[in-house]
VOPAGU-2260 file (C-alpha; in pm, 1 decimal, decimal comma):
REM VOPAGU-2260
SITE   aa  ch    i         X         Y         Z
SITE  UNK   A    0     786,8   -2216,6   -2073,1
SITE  UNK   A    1     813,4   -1850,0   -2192,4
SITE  UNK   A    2     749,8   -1568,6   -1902,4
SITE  UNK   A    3     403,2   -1491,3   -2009,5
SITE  UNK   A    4     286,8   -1869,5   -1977,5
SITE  UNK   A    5     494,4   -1870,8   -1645,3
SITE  UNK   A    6     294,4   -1555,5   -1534,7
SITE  UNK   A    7     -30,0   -1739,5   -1654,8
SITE  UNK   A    8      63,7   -2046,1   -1448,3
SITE  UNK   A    9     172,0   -1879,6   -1095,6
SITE  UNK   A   10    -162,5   -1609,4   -1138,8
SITE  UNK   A   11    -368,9   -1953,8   -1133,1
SITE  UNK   A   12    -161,3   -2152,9    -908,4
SITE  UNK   A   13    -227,7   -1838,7    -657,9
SITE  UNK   A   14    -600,4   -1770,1    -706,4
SITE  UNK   A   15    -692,9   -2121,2    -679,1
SITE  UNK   A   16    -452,9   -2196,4    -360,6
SITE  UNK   A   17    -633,7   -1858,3    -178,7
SITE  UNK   A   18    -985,9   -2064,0    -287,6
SITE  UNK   A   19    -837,5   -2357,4    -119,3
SITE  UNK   A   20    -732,2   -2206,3     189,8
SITE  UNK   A   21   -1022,5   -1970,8     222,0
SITE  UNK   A   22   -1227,3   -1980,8     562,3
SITE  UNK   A   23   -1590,9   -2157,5     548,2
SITE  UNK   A   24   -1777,9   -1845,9     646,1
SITE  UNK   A   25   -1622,0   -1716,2     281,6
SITE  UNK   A   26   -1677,6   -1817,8     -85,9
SITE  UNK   A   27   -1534,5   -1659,4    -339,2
SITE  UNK   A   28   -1803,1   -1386,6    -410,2
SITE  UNK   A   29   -1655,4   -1260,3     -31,4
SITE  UNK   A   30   -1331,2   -1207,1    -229,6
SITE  UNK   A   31   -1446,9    -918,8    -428,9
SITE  UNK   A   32   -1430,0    -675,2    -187,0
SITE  UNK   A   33   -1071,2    -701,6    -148,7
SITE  UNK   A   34    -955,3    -651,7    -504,0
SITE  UNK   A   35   -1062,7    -283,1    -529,9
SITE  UNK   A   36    -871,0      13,0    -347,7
SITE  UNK   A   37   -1041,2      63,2      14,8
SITE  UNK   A   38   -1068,2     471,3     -48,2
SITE  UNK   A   39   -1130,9     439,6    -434,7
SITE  UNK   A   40   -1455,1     660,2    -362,5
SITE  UNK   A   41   -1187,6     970,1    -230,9
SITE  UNK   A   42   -1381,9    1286,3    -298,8
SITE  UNK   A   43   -1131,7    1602,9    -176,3
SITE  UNK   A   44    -779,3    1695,1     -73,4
SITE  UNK   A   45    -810,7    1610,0     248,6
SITE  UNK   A   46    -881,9    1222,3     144,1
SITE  UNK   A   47    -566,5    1202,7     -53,2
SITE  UNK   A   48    -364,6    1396,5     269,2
SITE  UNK   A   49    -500,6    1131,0     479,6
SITE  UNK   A   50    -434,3     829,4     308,4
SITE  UNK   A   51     -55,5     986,2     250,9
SITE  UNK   A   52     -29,2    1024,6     649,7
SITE  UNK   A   53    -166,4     634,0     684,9
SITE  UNK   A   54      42,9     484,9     455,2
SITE  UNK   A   55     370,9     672,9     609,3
SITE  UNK   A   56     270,7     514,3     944,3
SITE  UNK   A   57     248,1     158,3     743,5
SITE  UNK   A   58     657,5      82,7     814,7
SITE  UNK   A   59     737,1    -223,6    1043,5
SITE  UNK   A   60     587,1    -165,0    1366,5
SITE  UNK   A   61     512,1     180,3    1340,5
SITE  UNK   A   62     168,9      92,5    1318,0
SITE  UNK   A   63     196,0     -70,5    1633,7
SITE  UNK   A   64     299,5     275,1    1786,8
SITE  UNK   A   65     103,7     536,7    1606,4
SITE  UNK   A   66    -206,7     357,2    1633,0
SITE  UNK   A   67    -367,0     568,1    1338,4
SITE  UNK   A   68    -701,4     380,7    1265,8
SITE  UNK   A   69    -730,8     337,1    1654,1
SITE  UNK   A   70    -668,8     753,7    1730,1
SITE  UNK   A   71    -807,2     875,6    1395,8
SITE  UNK   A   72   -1053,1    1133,2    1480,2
SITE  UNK   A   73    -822,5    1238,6    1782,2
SITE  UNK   A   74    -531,3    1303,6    1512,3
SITE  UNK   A   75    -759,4    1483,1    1244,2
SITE  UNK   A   76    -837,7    1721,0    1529,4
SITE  UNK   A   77    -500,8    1746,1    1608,8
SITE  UNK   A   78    -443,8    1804,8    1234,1
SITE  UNK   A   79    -675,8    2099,1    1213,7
SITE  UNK   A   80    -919,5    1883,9    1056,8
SITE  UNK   A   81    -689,9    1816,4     773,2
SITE  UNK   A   82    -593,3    2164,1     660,5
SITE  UNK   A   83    -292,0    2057,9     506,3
SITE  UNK   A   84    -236,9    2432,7     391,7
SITE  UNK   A   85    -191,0    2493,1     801,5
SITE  UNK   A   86     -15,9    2168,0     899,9
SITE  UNK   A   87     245,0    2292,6     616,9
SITE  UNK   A   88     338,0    2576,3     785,9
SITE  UNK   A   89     373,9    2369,9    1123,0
SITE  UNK   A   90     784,4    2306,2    1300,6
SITE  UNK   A   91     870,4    1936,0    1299,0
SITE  UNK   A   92     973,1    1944,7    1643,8
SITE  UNK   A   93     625,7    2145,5    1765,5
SITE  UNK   A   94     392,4    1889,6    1629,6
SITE  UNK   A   95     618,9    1581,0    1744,1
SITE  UNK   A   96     579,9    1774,7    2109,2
SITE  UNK   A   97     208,3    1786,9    2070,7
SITE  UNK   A   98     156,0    1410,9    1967,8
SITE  UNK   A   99     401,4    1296,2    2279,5
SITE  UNK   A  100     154,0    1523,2    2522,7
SITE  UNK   A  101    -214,5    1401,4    2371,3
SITE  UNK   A  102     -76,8    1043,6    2372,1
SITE  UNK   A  103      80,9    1029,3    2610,6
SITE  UNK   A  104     412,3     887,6    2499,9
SITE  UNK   A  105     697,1     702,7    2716,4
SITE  UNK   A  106     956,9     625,6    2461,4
SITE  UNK   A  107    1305,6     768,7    2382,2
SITE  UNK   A  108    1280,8    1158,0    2295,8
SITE  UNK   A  109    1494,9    1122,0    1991,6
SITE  UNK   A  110    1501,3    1247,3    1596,7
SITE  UNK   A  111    1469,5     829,2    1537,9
SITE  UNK   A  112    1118,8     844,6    1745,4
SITE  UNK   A  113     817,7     673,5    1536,2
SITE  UNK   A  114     676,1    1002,3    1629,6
SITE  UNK   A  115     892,4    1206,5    1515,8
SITE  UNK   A  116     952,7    1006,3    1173,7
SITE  UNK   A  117     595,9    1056,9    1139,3
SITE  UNK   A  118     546,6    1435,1    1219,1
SITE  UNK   A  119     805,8    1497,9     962,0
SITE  UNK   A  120     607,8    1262,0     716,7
SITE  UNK   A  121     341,1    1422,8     758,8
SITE  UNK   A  122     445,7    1833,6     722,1
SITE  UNK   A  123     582,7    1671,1     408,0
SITE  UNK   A  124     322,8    1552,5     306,5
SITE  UNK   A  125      84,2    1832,8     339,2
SITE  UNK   A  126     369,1    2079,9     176,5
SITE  UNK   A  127     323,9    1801,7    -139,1
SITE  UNK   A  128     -64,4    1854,2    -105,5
SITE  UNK   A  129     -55,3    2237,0    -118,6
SITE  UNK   A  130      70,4    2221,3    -452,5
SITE  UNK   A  131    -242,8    2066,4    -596,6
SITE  UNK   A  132    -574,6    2324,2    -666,3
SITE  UNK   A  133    -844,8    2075,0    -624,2
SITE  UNK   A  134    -916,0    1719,8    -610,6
SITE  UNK   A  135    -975,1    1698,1    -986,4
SITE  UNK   A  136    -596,2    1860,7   -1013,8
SITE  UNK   A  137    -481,2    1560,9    -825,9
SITE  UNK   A  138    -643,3    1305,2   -1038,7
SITE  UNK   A  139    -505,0    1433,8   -1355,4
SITE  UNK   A  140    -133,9    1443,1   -1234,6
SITE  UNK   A  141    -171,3    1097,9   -1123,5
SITE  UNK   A  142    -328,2    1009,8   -1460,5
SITE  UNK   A  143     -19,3    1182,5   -1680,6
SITE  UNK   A  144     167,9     903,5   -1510,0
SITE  UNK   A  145     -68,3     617,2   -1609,8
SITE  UNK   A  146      95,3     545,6   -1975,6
SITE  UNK   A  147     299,6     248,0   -1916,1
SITE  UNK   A  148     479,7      45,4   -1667,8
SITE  UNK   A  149     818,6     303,5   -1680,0
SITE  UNK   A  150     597,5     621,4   -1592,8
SITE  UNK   A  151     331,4     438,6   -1397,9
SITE  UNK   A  152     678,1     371,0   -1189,5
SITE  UNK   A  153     796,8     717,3   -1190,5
SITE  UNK   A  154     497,1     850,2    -951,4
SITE  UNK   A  155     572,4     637,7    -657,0
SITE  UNK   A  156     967,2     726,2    -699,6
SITE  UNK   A  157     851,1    1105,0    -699,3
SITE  UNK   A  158     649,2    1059,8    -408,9
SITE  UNK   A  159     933,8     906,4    -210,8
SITE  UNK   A  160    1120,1    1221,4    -308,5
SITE  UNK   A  161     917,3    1452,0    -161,9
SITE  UNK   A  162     758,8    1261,3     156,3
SITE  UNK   A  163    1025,7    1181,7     388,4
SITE  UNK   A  164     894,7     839,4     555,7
SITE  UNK   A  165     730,8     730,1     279,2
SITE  UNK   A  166     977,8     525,9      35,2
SITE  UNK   A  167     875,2     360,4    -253,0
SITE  UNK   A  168     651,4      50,6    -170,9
SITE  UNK   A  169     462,8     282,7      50,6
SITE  UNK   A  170     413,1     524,7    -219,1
SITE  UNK   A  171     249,9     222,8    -352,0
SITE  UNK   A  172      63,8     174,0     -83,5
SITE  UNK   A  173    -107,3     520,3     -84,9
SITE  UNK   A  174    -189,0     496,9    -418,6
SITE  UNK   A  175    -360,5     139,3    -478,1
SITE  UNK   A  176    -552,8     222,2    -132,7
SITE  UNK   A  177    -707,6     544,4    -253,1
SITE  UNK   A  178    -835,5     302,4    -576,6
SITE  UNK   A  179    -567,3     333,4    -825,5
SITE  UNK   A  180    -539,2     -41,8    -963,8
SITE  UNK   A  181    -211,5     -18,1   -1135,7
SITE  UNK   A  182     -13,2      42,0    -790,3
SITE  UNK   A  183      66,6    -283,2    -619,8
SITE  UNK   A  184     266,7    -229,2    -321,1
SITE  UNK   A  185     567,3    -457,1    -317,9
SITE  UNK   A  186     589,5    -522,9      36,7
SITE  UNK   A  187     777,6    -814,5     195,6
SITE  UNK   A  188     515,1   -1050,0     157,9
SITE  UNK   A  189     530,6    -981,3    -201,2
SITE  UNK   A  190     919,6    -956,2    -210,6
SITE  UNK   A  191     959,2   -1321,9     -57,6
SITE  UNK   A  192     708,2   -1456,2    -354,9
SITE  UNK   A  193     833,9   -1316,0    -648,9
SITE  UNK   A  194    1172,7   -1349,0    -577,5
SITE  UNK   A  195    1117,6   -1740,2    -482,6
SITE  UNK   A  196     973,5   -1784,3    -745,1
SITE  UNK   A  197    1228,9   -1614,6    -997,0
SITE  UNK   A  198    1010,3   -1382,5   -1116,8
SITE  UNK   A  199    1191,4   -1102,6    -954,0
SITE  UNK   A  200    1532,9    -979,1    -841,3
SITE  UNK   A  201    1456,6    -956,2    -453,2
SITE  UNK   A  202    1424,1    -504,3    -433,2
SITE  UNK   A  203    1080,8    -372,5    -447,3
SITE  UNK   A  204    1059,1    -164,9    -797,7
SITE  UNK   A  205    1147,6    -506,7    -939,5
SITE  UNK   A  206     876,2    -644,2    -795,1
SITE  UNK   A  207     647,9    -414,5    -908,8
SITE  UNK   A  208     780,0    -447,4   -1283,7
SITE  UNK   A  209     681,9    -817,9   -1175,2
SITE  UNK   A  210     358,9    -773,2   -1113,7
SITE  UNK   A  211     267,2    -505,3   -1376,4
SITE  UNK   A  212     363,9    -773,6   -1621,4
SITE  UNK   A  213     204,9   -1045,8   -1477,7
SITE  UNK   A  214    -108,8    -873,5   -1463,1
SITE  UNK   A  215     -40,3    -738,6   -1864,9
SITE  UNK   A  216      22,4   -1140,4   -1921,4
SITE  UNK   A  217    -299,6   -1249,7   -1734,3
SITE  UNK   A  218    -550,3    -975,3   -1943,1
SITE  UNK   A  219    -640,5   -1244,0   -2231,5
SITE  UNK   A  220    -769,3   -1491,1   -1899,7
SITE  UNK   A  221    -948,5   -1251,1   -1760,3
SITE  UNK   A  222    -988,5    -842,6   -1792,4
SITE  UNK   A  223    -991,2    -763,2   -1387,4
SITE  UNK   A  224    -687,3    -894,6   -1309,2
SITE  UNK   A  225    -525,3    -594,8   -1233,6
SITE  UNK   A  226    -189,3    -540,8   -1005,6
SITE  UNK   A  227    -388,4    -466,3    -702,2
SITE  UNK   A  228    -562,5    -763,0    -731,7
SITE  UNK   A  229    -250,7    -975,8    -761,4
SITE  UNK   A  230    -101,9    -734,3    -480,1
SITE  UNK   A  231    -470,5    -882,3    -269,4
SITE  UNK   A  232    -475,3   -1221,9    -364,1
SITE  UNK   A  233     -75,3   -1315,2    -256,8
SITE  UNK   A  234    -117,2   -1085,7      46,9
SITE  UNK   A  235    -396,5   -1255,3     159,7
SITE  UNK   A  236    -218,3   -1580,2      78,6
SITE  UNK   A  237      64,9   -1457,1     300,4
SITE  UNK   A  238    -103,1   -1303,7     583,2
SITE  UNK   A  239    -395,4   -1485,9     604,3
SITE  UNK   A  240    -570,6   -1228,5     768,0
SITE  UNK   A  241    -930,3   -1136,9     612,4
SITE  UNK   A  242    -964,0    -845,6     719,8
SITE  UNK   A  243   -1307,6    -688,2     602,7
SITE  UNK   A  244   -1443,7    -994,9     755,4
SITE  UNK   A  245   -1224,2    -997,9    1111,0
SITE  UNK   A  246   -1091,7   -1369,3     988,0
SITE  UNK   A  247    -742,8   -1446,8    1057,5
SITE  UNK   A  248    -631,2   -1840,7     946,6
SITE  UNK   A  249    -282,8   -1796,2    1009,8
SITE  UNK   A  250      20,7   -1744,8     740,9
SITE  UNK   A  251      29,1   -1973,1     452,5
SITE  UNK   A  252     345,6   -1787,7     255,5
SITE  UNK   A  253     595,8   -2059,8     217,6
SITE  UNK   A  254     355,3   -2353,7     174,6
SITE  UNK   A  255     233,9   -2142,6    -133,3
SITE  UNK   A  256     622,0   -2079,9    -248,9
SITE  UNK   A  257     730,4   -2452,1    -199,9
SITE  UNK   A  258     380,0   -2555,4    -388,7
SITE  UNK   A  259     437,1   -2324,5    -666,8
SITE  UNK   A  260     830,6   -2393,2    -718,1
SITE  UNK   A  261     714,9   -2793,6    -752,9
SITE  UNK   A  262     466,9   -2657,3   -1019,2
SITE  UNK   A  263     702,9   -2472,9   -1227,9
C-alpha cells in the first residue's frame, strides 16, 4: 500500500467510524458545522487579537483557570475593549495584578501563574498586532504564507516566535479557528492518532506535515477535505464532545486506533 492509498484508507476508516459513533439527535448534515473555522467571518483587528488571546489560554488546564469564554466581556473591558495599540504599551506584572484583583484569584503569586503566563501572552500578542495597518493587511501576510506545506508551516513557527505562550500547535489553533482551512492544530488527540498509526513521528509539526498530506491525498475523493476538517473529524472522534450541539458521548480515541491498525 503506497502512503497516498494509506491516507485514502485511514481518511475513510475515520469519517465513517465518527458516522458510526455519532449521537441520534445528529446525522451527518449536523456535521457540517464543524468542518469550517468558528470565527471564519473575522471582520477587524480586534477579531484576530482575540482569537490570539483564546488560543494562548488553550494549554492543559489553563482553560480551566482563565475561564475566557465564561469572563469574556469582563476581560475585553479589562482589555480596553481590545485596543491592542494600548494593551501593548501595558507592564506584565500590572496587568497580571489587575486580573488577580477582578477575579479574584487564590493561587501561588508566581512568574509560573496561569495568569501571569497569560498576561505576558497577551502584551505579546497585541505588540504582534500593532504591526499590522488593517484587517485586509493581516489577511494578505497570512496569504504570502499559503504556497505550500513548507511555508504554510513557517507562519505558525513565526507566531510561536513572537507570542510567548503560544507554541506551535496553538499557533495552529488561532489560525484554523479564525477560518483558515489549511491550519490543523496538532494537538494530543491528534498526536496519539497519527503516530499510532505510523503516519507520523510523535512531535506536532510532523503531525501537521501528516495531515497536510493526507488531506492533498484525499482531494481526488472529495474537494472539501481540507486539514481542518481532518483536524474536526479525529477530534471529535477523540473527544467525543459535540460541542455546537452540547452532546458529549464520551472518548472513543483508542477504539478508533486499535480499529484502524487491524485495517491497515
Amino acid at each position: 500500500m503506497t502512503n497516498k492509498e494509506k491516507n485514502q484508507v485511514v481518511y475513510r476508516l475515520a469519517y465513517n467510524y465518527l458516522l458510526d459513533i455519532l449521537p441520534n439527535q445528529l446525522d451527518s448534515d449536523d456535521l457540517h458545522k464543524y468542518f469550517i473555522g468558528d470565527r471564519r467571518d473575522f471582520s477587524s483587528l480586534a477579531d484576530v487579537f482575540e482569537q490570539l488571546i483564546q488560543s494562548a489560554q488553550n494549554y492543559q488546564r489553563m482553560p480551566n483557570v482563565i475561564k475566557f469564554t465564561e469572563r469574556k466581556e469582563k476581560i475585553k473591558t479589562i482589555l480596553c475593549e481590545y485596543d491592542f495599540t494600548e494593551i501593548a504599551t501595558y507592564n506584565i506584572e500590572d496587568l497580571y495584578r489587575i486580573f488577580r484583583k477582578e477575579f479574584n484569584v487564590t493561587s501561588e503569586d508566581s512568574n509560573r501563574n496561569s495568569w501571569y503566563k497569560w498576561s505576558k501572552s497577551i502584551i505579546d500578542a497585541a505588540k504582534f498586532m500593532c504591526d499590522f495597518e488593517n484587517v485586509d493587511d493581516f489577511k494578505t501576510f497570512v496569504n504570502q504564507f499559503d504556497y505550500n506545506l513548507h511555508t504554510r508551516m513557517a507562519l505558525p513557527l513565526l507566531i510561536s516566535t513572537k507570542i510567548s505562550g503560544i507554541g506551535f500547535s496553538l499557533a495552529c489553533d488561532c489560525l484554523k479557528e479564525l477560518g483558515y482551512v489549511n491550519y490543523p492544530k496538532p494537538d494530543v488527540h491528534l498526536i496519539d492518532v497519527f503516530s499510532g498509526l505510523g503516519l507520523s513521528e510523535r512531535n506536532p509539526i510532523s503531525v501537521f506535515e501528516a495531515i497536510v498530506r493526507m488531506s492533498d491525498d484525499c482531494k481526488e475523493i472529495d474537494e472539501s477535505i481540507t486539514p481542518y476538517k481532518i483536524d474536526k473529524i479525529i477530534w471529535l472522534i477523540c473527544s467525543g464532545r459535540f460541542y455546537q450541539d452540547d452532546i458529549t458521548i464520551g472518548r472513543h480515541k483508542d477504539d478508533f486506533i486499535m480499529m484502524a491498525v487491524q485495517h491497515l
